[in-house]
C-alpha positions in Angstrom: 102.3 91.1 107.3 104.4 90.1 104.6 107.6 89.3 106.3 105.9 86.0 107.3 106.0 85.2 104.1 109.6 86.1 103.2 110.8 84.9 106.3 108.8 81.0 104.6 110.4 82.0 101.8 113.7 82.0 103.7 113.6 78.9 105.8 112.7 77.1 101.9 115.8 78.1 100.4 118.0 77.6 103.6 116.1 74.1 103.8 116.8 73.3 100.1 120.6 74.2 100.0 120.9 72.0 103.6 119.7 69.2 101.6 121.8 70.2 97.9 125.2 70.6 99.9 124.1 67.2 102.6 124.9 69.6 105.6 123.9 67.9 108.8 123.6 71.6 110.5 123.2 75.5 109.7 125.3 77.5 112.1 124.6 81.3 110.9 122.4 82.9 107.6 123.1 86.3 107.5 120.2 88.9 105.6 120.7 92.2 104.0 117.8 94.0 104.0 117.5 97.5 102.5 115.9 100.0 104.0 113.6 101.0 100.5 112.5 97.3 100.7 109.4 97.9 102.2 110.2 95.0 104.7 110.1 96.6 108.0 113.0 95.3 110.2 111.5 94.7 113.5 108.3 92.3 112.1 110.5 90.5 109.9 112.8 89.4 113.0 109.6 88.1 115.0 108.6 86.5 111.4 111.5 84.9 111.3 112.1 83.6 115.1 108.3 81.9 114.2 109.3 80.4 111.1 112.4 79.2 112.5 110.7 77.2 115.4 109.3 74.5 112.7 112.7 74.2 110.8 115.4 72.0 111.1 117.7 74.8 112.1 116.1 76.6 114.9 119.2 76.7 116.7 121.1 78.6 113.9 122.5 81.6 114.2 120.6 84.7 112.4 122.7 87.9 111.2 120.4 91.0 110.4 122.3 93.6 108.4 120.7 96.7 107.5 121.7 98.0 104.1 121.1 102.4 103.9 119.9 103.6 100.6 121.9 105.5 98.2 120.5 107.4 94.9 122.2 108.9 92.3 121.1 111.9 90.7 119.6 111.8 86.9 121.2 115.1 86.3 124.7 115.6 88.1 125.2 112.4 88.9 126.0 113.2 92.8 125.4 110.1 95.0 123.7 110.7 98.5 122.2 109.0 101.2 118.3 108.8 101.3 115.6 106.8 102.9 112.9 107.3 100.5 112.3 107.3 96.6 111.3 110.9 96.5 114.2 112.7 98.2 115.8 115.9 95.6 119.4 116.0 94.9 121.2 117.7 98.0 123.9 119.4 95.5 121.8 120.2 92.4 117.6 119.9 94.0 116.9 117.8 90.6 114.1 116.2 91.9 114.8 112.7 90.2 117.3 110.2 90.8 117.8 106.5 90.7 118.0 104.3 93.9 121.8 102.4 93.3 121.2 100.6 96.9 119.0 99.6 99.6 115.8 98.5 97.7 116.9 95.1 98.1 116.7 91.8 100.5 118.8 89.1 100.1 120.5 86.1 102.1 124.1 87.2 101.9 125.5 84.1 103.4 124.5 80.6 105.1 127.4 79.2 106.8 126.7 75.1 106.7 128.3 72.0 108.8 
């Protein structure tokens, strides 16, 4: 289970830029998290709620935003929605393209006090 891990990961960064910025509380963080990351939504929301009970922000609000993926194909260029890697251009069937969004996770915001 990985998202433990991230969801550590997390709660270091939100820690460090408590400290940096002197805030006295975290209100909100909001995540993106594409659906190509290979973090799988669900675990990394029960990762998280354990990670957050050691913190100095357990009370803060989280934000889970689910980002789709999009690929562009390598021969027409056509964009199109996709939730895998493998998925053939829907206007041409080129069967490879390049993933433009959703392969990514990333704190999109942490709203201090």
């Amino acid at each position: 289970m990985h998202e433990l891990s991230i969801a550590m990961n997390i709660i270091d960064i939100v820690e460090a830029e408590k400290a940096k910025n002197n805030a006295e509380k975290i209100q909100s963080i909001e995540l993106e998290v594409g659906n190509l990351s290979g973090v799988v939504m669900e675990a990394l929301k029960f990762a998280f709620d354990e990670a957050l009970k050691s913190s100095s922000f357990n009370d803060a609000k989280i934000i889970y935003q689910e980002v789709k993926g999009i690929a562009e194909c390598s021969a027409c260029g056509h964009r199109f929605k996709t939730e895998d890697y493998v998925t053939p251009c829907p206007e041409c069937m080129h069967p490879y393209s390049d993933i433009i969004q959703g392969k990514d996770m990333r704190i999109k915001s942490i709203v201090i006090e």
